[in-house]
C-alpha positions in Angstrom: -153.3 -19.1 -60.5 -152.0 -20.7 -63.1 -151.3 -18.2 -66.5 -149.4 -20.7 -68.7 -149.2 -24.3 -69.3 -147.2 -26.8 -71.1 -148.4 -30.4 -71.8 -146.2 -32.7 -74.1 -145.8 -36.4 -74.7 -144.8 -38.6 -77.4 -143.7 -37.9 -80.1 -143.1 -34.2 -79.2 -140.9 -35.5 -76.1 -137.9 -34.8 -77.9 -138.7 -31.5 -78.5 -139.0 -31.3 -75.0 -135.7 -33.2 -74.0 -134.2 -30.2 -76.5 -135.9 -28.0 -74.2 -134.9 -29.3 -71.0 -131.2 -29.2 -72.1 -130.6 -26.2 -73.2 -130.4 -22.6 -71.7 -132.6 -20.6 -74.0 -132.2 -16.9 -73.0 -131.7 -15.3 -76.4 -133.2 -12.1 -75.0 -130.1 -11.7 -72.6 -128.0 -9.9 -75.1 -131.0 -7.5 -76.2 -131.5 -5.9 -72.6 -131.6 -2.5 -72.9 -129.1 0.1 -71.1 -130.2 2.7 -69.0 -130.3 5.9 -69.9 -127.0 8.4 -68.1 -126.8 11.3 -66.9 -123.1 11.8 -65.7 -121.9 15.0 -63.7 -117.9 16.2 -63.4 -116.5 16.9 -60.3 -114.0 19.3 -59.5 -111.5 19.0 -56.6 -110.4 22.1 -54.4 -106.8 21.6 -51.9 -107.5 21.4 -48.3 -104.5 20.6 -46.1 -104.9 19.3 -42.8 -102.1 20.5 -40.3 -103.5 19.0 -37.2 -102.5 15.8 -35.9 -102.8 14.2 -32.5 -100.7 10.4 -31.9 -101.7 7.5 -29.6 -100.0 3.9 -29.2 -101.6 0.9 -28.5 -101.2 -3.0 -29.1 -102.8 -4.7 -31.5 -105.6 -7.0 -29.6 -105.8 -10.5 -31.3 -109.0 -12.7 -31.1 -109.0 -16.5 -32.2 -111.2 -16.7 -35.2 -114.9 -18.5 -34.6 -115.1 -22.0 -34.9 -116.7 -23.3 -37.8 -120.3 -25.2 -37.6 -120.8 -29.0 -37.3 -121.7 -29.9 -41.0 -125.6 -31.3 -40.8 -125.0 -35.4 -42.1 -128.3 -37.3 -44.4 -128.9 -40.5 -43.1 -131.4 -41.6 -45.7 -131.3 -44.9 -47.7 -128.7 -44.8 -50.6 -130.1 -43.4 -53.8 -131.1 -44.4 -57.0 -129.0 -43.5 -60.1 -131.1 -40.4 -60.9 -131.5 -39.5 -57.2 -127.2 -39.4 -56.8 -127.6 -37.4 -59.2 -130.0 -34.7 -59.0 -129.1 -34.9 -55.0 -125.5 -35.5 -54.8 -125.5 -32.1 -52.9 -127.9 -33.2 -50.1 -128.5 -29.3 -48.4 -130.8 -29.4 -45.8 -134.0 -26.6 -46.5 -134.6 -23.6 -44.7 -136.4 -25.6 -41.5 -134.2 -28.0 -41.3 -131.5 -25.8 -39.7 -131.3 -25.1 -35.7 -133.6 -21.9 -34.8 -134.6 -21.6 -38.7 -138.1 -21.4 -37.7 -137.6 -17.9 -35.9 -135.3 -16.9 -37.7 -136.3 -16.2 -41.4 -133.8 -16.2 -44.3 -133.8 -13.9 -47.4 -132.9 -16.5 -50.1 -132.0 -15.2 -53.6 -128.5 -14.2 -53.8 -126.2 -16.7 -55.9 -122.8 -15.2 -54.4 -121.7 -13.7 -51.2 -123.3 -10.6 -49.8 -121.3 -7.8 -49.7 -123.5 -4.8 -48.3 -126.7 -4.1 -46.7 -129.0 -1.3 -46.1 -132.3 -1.1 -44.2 -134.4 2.1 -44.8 -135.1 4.8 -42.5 -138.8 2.9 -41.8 -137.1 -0.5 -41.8 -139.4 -1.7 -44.5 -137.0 -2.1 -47.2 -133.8 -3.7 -47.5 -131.0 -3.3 -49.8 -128.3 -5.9 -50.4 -125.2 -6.0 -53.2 -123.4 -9.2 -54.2 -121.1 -9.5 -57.2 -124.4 -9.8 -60.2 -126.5 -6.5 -58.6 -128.5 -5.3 -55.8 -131.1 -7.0 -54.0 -134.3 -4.7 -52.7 -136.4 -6.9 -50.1 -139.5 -6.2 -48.7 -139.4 -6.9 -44.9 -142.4 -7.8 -44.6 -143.0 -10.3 -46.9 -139.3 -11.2 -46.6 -139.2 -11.5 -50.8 -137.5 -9.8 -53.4 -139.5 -7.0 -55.5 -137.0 -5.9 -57.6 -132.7 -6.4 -58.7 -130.8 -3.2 -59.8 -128.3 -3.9 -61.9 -125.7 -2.6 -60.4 -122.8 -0.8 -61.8 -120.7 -1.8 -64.9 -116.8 -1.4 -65.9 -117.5 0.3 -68.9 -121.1 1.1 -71.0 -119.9 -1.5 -73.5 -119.1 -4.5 -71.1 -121.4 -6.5 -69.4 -118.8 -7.2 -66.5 -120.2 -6.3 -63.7 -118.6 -4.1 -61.0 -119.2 -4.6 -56.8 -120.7 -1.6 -55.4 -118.9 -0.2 -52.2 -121.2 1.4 -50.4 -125.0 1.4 -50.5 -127.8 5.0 -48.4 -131.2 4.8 -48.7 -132.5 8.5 -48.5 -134.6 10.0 -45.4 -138.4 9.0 -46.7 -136.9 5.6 -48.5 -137.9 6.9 -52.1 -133.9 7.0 -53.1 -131.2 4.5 -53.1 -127.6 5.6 -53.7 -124.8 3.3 -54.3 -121.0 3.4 -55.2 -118.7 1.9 -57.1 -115.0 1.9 -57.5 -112.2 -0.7 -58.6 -108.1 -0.1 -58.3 -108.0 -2.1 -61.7 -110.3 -0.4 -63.4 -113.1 2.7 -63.7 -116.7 2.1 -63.8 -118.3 4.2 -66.2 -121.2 5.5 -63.4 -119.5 5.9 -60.1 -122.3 7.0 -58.3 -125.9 5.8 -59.0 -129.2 7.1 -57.8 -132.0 4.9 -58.1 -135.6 5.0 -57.4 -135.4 1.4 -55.3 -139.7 0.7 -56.0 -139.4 1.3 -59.9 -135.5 0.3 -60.2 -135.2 3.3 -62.3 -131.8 4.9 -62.9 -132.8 8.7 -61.7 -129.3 10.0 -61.9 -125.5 9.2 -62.4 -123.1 11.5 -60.7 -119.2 11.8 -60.8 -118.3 10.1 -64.0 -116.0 7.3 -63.9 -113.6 8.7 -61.6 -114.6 5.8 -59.0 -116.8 6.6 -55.9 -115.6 4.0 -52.4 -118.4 5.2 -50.2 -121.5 7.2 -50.0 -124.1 8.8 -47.3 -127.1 10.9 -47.2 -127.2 13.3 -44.3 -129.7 13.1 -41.7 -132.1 15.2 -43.0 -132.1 13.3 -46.2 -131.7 16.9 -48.1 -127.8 16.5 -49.2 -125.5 13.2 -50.7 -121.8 12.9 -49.8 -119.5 10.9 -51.6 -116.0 10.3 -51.2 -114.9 10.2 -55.1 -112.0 10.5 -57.0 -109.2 12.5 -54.9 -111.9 14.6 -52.8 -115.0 14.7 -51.2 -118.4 15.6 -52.7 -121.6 17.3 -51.6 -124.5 17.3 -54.0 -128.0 17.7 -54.0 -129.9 14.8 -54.5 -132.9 15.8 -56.4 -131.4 17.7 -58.7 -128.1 16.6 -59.4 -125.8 19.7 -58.1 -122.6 19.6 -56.9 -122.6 21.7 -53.8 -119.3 21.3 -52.7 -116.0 19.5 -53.5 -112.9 19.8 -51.5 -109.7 17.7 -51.9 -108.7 15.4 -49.3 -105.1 14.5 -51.1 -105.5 10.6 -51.6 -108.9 8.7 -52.7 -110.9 8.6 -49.5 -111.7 5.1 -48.1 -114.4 5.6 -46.0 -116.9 8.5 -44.2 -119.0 8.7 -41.6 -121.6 11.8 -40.3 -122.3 13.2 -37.0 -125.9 12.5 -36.2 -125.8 16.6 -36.1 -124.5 16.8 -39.6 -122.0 19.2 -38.9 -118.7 16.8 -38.6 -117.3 14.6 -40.8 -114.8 11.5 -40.5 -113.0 10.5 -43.2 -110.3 7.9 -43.6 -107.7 7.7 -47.1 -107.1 4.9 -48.8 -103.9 2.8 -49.3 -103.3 2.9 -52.8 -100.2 0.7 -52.4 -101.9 -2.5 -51.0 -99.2 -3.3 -48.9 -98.5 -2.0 -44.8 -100.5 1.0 -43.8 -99.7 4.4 -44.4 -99.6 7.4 -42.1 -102.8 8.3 -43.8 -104.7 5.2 -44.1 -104.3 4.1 -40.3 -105.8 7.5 -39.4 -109.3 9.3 -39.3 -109.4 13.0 -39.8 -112.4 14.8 -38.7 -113.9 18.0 -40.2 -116.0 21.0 -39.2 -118.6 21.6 -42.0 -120.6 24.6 -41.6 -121.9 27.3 -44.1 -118.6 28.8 -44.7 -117.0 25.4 -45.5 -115.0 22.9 -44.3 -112.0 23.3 -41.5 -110.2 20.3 -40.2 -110.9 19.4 -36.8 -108.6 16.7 -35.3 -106.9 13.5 -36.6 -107.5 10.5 -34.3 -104.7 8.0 -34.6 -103.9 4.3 -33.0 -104.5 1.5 -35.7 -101.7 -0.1 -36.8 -103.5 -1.0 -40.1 -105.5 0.4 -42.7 -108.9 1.4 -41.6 -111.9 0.0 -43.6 -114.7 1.1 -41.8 -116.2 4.2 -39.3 -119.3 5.2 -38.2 -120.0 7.5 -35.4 -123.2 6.2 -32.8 -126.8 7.4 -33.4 -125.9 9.3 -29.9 -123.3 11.1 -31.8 -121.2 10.5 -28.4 -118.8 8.0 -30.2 -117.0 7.3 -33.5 -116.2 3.3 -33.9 -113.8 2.2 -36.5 -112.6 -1.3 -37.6 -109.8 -2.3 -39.5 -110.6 -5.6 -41.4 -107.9 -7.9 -42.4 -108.7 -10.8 -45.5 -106.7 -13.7 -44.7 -107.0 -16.7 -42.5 -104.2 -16.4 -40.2 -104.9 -12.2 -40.0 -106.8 -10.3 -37.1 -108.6 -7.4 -36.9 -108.9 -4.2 -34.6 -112.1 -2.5 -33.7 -111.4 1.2 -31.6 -114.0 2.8 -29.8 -113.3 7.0 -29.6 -114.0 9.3 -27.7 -113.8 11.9 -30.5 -114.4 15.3 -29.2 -111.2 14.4 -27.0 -108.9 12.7 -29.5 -108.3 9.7 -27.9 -109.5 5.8 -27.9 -111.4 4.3 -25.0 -111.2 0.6 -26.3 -110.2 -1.6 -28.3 -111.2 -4.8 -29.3 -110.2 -7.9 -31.0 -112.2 -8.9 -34.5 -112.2 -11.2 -36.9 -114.4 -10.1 -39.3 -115.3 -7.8 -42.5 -118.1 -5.7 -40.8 -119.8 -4.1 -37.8 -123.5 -2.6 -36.9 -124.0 0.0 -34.2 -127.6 -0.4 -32.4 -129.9 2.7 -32.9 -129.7 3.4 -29.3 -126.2 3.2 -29.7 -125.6 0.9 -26.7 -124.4 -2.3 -29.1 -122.9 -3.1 -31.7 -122.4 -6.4 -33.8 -120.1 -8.5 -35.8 -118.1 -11.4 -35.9 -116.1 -11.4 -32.2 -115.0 -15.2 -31.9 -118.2 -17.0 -31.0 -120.4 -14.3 -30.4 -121.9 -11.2 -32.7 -123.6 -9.0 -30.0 -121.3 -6.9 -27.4 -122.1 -4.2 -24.9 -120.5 -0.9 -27.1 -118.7 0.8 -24.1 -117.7 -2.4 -22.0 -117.1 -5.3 -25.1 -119.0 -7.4 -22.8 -120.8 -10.6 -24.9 -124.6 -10.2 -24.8 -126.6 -13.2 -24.7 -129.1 -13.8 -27.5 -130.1 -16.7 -29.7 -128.5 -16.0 -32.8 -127.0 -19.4 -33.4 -123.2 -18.2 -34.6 -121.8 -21.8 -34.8 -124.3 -23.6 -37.0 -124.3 -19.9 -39.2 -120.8 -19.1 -39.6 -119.3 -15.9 -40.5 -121.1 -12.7 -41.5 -119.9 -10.9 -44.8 -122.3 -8.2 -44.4 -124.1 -6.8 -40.9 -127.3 -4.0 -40.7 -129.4 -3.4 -36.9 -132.7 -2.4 -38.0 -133.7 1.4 -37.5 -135.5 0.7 -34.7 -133.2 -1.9 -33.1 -134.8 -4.9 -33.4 -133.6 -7.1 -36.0 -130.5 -7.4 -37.2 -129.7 -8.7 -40.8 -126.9 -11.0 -40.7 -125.5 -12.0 -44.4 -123.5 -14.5 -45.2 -123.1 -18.6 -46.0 -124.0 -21.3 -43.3 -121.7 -24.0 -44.1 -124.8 -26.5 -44.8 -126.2 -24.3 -47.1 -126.1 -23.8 -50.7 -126.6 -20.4 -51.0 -125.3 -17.1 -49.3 -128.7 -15.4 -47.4 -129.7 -13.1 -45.3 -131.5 -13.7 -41.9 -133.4 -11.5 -39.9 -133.1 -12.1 -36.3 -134.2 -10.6 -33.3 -132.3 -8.9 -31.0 -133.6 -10.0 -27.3 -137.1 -10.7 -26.3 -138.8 -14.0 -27.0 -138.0 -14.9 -30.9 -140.9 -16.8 -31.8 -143.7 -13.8 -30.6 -141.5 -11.2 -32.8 -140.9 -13.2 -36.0 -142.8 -15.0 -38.7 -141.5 -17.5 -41.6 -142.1 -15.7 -44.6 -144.5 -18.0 -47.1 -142.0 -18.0 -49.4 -140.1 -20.4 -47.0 -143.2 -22.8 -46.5 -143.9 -22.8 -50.1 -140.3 -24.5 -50.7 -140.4 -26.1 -47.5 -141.2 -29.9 -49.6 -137.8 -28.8 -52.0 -134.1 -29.6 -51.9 -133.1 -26.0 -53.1 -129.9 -26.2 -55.4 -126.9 -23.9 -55.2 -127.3 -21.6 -58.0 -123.4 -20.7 -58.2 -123.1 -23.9 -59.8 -125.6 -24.5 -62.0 -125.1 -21.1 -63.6 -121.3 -20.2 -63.0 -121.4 -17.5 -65.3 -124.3 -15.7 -64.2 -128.1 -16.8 -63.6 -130.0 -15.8 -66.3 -131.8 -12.9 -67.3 -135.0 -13.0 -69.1 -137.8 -11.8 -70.9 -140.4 -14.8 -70.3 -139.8 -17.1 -67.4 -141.5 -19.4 -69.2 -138.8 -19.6 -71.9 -135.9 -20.9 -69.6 -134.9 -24.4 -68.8 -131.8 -25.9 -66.5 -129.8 -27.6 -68.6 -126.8 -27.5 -65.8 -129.6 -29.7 -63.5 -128.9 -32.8 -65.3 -132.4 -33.2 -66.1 -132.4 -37.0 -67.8 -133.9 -37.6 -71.2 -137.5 -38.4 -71.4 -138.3 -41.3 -73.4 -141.5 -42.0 -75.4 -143.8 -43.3 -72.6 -143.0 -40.3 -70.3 -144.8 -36.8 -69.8 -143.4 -33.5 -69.2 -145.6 -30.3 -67.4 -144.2 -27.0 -67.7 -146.3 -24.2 -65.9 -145.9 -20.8 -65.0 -147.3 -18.7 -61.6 -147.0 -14.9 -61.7 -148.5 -14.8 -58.1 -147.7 -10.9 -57.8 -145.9 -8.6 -59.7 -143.0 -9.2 -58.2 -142.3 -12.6 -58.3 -142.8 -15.5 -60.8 -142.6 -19.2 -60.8 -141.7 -21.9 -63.6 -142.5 -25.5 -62.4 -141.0 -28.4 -64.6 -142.6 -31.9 -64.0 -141.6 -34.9 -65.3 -143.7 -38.3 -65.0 -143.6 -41.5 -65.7 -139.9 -42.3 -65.7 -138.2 -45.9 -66.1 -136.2 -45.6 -63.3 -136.7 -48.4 -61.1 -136.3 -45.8 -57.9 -137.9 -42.5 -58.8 -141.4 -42.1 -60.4 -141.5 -38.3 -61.0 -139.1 -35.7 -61.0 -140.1 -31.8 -60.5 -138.4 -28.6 -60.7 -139.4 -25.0 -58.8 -137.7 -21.7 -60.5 -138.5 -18.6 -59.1 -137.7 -15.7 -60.6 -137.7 -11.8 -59.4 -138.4 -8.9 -61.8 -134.6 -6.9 -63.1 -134.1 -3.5 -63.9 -136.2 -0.6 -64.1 -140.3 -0.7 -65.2 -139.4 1.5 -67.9 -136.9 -1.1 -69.8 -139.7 -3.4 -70.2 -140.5 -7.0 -68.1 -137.7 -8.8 -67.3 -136.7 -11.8 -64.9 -134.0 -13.1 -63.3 -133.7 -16.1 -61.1 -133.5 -15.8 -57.0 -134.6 -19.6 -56.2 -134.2 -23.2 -57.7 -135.5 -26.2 -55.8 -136.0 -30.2 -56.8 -138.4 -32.8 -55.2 -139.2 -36.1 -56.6 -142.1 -38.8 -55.9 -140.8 -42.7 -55.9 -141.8 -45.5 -57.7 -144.0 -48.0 -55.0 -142.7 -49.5 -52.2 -139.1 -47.3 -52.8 -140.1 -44.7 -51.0 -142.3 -41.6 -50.3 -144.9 -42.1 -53.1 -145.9 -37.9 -52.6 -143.5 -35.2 -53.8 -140.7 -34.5 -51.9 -136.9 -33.4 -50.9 -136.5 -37.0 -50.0 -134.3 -39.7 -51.7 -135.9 -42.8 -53.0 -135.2 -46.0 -51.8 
């Protein structure tokens, strides 16, 4: 149903043209800042004497080929057509497999993390401008935290690091931490439903990971110089003890009673005798006594997680660069030694629930027996897709969430697909794809390069970096406005009547998603931006669409 609409013609066009061309978001710089409620951590020596060596080679793996880039053969545009379309991206079904498998479209630049919840009905994502929560269902988004800042008085934002939904899915904690500078709320629990702040722990002494222990009752962190135990709910620091460097990444024993950590390489440059190693620890009611130290990677560790089984601890060292391989080790842990290894050439890894695969980027295929590296078969189309920059199996094994940027596609997403079994009977487009389906959708990095907008009234926003030509006297303008749930709205743009001897009508789709918390008020911020255009008689398709005129 449509709540708003705008009719204008002649001589109130300009107006219009005024409107068209210009970003009007005045109520950007009024958004209010959530409220803090920051918590000091104190750090307590812990020296870890224990130390057990291994050697191996570094395993190389050529890097996946890249995907054929999808060509439009169309008839050559008209003027206005080159150039709303110079980008000619293909939609959502246009791409191999598309139809069963469903994309997430919203993010504007790459996707760092994601999260499932323990049900599998949520989904949390972080890029660079805040974090995604989806619903799985409806494959939408219902709400964008914003994230983490550098400082209470600087809208830069700051990446998060690590993302934990708790037990029952009614918390969200994520993490944040930068070697050139100190966000001002390391650690950030949120309610992911109302995007209310609950708590901020630890300050701003910077927080690089983040996990809730399997009973969902206690939150450990890896701030600062130490490692952190608090309580959730209430905010209490239940233990801190200091691990000698910042801590790069943990991981939990299904049991809860041993922790992995790995430290981080402050220097940047070759690994370090710490940061190549994992050292595990005994937690139990008296405290925390160092267990082992596994060592074999010949570079700095980025990544561990031990299997849902608890029989295995995986870790990955991740390498940026395009001439650099990485190393993922498979441990047996409770003997200290490694039981393979395999080459990578990617930035993350998955472990299956039943703990018998795992996934990531491994040359032309993403899904590999754990205990064997042998390739499993499955209809994830990894050369058309590309590279994953974030990987999540769902709880219960059977969809993974790959993130990342097809090279046809303007936009980084995030596609659910199935893992085995007949794709089509497990998977559904979303109606959020077939409602776009008749749209060219527009890469939103480049219309807004310094950040989409964020807004009070959807309604109040137009894309000046579209192009969107100058109406003239004889031509009409419709803007409209759809709220068709609470969690999504929708500003259409039509323009009619135009002199172009090519294109008739020109029309605009802007979908927006609600930001920050219930409490702050109502406000938007834009996930989607699509154009489709109706031709002028015997140029082409005289109905709207993503096609070019003749």
């Amino acid at each position: 149903m449509f709540l708003g609409q705008l009719k204008v013609s002649s001589p109130i066009l300009w107006f219009g043209v005024s409107f068209i061309t210009g970003l009007i978001i005045s109520s950007c710089s009024n958004l209010p800042t959530p409220l803090s409620n920051q918590q000091k951590s104190n750090s307590d020596p812990l020296n870890n004497q224990q130390e057990e060596t291994e050697q191996d080679n570094k395993i190389t793996e050529e890097k996946a080929k890249e995907g054929k880039s999808l060509t439009n053969s169309q008839p050559s545009p008209s003027p206005i057509s080159q150039t709303l379309l110079s980008q000619n991206f293909p939609s959502v079904s246009d791409l191999p497999n598309s139809q069963i498998a469903p994309a997430l479209e919203g993010h504007a630049s790459r996707v760092e993390l994601i999260s499932f919840s323990r049900d599998g009905n949520l989904l949390a994502s972080a890029e660079y401008q805040g974090i995604f929560i989806w619903d799985t269902k409806t494959r939408e988004v219902r709400r964008i935290l914003p994230g983490h800042r550098f400082s209470e008085y600087d809208t830069e934002p700051m990446l998060a690091t690590s993302l934990a939904f708790s037990l029952d899915g009614s918390l969200l904690a994520s993490s944040s931490w930068s070697q050139g500078g100190s966000p001002k709320k390391s650690l950030i629990i949120w309610n992911p439903n109302t995007g209310e702040e609950i708590r901020s722990l630890a300050g701003s002494v910077g927080c690089r990971d983040v996990i809730f222990s399997p009973d969902g009752g206690k939150l450990i962190s890896s701030c600062g110089e130490g490692i952190q135990v608090w309580n959730p709910k209430t905010g209490e620091q239940l233990l801190n003890f200091y691990s000698e460097l910042p801590v790069e990444a943990i991981a939990l024993h299904p049991q809860g009673k041993i922790l992995a950590t790995v430290d981080l390489n402050l220097t940047g440059g070759e690994a370090g005798e710490e940061s190549n190693a994992i050292k595990l620890w005994n937690l139990n009611a008296g405290g925390v006594q160092p267990l082992r130290t596994l060592k074999g990677h010949n570079r700095d560790i980025n990544k561990i997680a031990f299997t849902p089984d608890g029989q295995f601890l995986v870790s990955g060292s991740f390498i940026s660069g395009e001439e650099a391989e990485g190393t993922i080790k498979i441990w047996d842990w409770q003997q200290g030694k490694s039981i393979r290894t395999q080459g990578y050439d990617g930035e993350s890894f998955s472990l299956s629930q039943d703990s018998k695969l795992i996934a990531g980027n491994f040359g032309d295929g993403i899904l590999l027996e754990l205990k064997t590296g042998q390739k499993i078969d499955s209809n994830i189309n990894i050369p058309m897709q590309g590279g994953a920059s974030a990987l999540a199996f769902s709880p219960d094994g059977k969809i993974l969430a790959w993130a990342g940027q097809p090279p046809t596609f303007p936009n980084p997403l995030i596609r659910l697909w199935p893992v085995g079994g007949p794709i089509a009977e497990e998977l559904s487009l979303a109606s959020a794809a077939s409602n776009r389906a008749n749209y060219m959708p527009i890469p939103l990095i480049d219309i807004w390069a310094d950040g989409l907008p964020i807004i009070a009234e959807p309604k109040a926003i137009a894309v000046s970096p579209l192009r969107i030509p100058a109406l003239k006297p004889a031509e009409e303008e419709e803007v409209s406005v759809e709220y068709p749930h609470a969690s999504k709205a929708i500003v259409t743009i039509t323009q009619t009547n135009l002199p172009d001897d090519s294109v008739l009508g020109l029309r605009y789709r802007i979908e927006f998603a609600p930001y920050g918390s219930q409490q702050q008020g109502k406000f938007w911020k834009v996930v989607w931006v699509g154009t489709q255009q109706k031709c002028q008689p015997g140029r082409g398709n005289q109905n709207w669409s993503s096609a070019n005129c003749n």
